[in-house]
C-alpha positions, 0 to 999 in steps of 0.5 A: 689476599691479592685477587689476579684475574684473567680475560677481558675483551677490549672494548672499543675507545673513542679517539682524538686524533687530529689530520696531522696523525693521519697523513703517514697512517703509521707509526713504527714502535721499538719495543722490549715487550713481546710483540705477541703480547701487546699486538691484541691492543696495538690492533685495538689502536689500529681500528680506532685510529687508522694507523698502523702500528710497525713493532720492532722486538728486541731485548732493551739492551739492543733496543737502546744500542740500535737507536745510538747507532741509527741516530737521525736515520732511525725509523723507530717513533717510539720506545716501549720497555720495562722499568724506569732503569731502561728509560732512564737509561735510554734518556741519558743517552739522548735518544729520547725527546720530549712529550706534549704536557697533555699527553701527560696531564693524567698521570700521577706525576711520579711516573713521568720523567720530569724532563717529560722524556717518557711516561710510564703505562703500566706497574708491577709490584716487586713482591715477596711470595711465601710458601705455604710452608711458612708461618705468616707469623714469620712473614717478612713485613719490610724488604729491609727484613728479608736479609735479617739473619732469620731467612738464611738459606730460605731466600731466591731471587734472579740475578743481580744484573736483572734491571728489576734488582737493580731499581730494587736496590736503587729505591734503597739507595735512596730510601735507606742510604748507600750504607744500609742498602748495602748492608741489605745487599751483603745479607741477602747473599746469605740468605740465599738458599741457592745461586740466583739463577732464571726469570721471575716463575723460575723463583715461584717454583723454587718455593713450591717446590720446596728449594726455598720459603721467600723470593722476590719477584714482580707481581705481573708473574704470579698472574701469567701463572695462575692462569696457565693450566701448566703453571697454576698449581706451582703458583697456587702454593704461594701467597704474596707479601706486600712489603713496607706497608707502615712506611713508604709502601711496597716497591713498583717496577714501571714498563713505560714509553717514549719519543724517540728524538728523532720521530718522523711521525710525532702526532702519531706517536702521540696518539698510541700513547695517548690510547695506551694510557686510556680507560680501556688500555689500562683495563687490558693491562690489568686483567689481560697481563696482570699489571697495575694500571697507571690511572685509576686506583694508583691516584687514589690509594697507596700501591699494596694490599689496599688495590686488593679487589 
């Protein structure tokens, strides 16, 4: 059974930040997550550091729009965001540049970019969740699984134009084949037991309430939830499969950060990803916002039922 916890106070980290990073004393972050969620640990940054952090917000569509338009006149340092899809997206585009070798020296290397243009910080696993109505004998072990003729009509998911579907079927694409993933695709629309519709909460409460038995959704969720007074007895009828555990493991979506091509302050910069990617940003995003640290058990053990605690 996935433990998800709640509560951690950050707990002060000791910086290296070098006379270069001090000079302009800030930095100036475009980011797609809220900036109420992150602020706690970006304050966190700023007392150790002395540099203040300046956050833009905006969904990553308008983010990555923003830094086209403004080119070399942008302001931003840095960009923050959800999935690699976004990141890959935003390197495309050329407005991304190139990270130090040892800002990165720590991470995985599967989740750096390997023009090195961005790195991710944080994971959620891109689950199954069941309801208890279920027989665990019918659980879906492979997300391959979940579009078999079995599930027809007992299946929620959010839009296909959701970049989490999108990295989803992406990974398929390159796991399974262009055919298959296809093929996946077709049968998961009839399995659907209603039109997507909403975010990834709107999914857990269509299977506590009873509108369907499986839905896809990122693991990150479930913890907001379980931790909400409001939320917490529709996510307590639910428990989570981690697919393709006898294969290549369970599906990851990656929130994940970069340089702009363009940044003024790159000591800076460098500095808040280098505090982002630390023991105590990565227990924050753990135990605050239900994520899965990019460094610690990640390394060592295969993303799945294995990083239970």
């Amino acid at each position: 059974m996935t433990k998800l916890c709640a509560g951690v106070v950050v707990s002060a980290v000791c910086l290296s930040v070098s006379a270069g990073a001090l000079a302009d004393q800030s930095v100036n972050l475009y980011s797609s997550r809220s900036e109420a969620l992150i602020r706690p640990l970006l304050d966190e940054f700023s007392e150790q550091s002395g540099i203040e952090v300046k956050v833009l917000s905006a969904k990553p569509g308008s983010l990555l729009s923003r830094l086209k338009l403004e080119g070399s006149a942008t302001p931003a340092d840095l960009l923050l965001t959800t999935d690699a899809g976004n990141l890959a997206a935003a390197a495309d585009a050329g407005v991304l540049g190139t990270l130090t070798q040892d800002v990165l020296e720590d991470v995985p290397t599967e989740l750096v970019d390997p023009q090195r243009q961005w790195v991710g910080v944080s994971l959620r696993g891109r689950v199954v969740v069941v309801s208890e109505r279920t027989d665990p004998r019918d659980d879906p072990l492979t997300i391959e699984a979940l579009a078999s003729p079995r599930y027809q009509g007992k299946v929620c998911i959010r839009s296909s134009a959701n970049i989490y579907n999108q990295s989803l079927l992406a990974s398929m694409i390159a796991n399974d084949g262009a055919e298959q993933a296809q093929a996946w695709a077709e049968g998961m629309v009839k399995n659907f037991a209603r039109t997507p519709e909403g975010n990834d909460r709107a999914q857990i409460k269509a299977v506590a309430e009873g509108i369907c038995d499986y839905a896809v959704v990122n693991t990150y969720y479930l913890g907001i939830m379980l931790s909400d007074q409001a939320q917490a007895p529709a996510a307590e009828k639910v428990r989570v499969i981690f697919t393709n555990q006898d294969d290549r493991g369970n599906h990851v979506n990656v929130s994940g950060i970069g340089m702009t091509r363009y940044a003024k302050n790159r000591a800076n910069a460098e500095a808040l990803i280098e505090f982002l990617l630390s023991d105590v940003a990565q227990q924050w995003y753990a135990q605050v916002n239900h994520e899965y640290p990019v460094q610690g058990a990640y390394p060592r053990q295969r993303f799945g039922q294995e990083l239970d605690a």
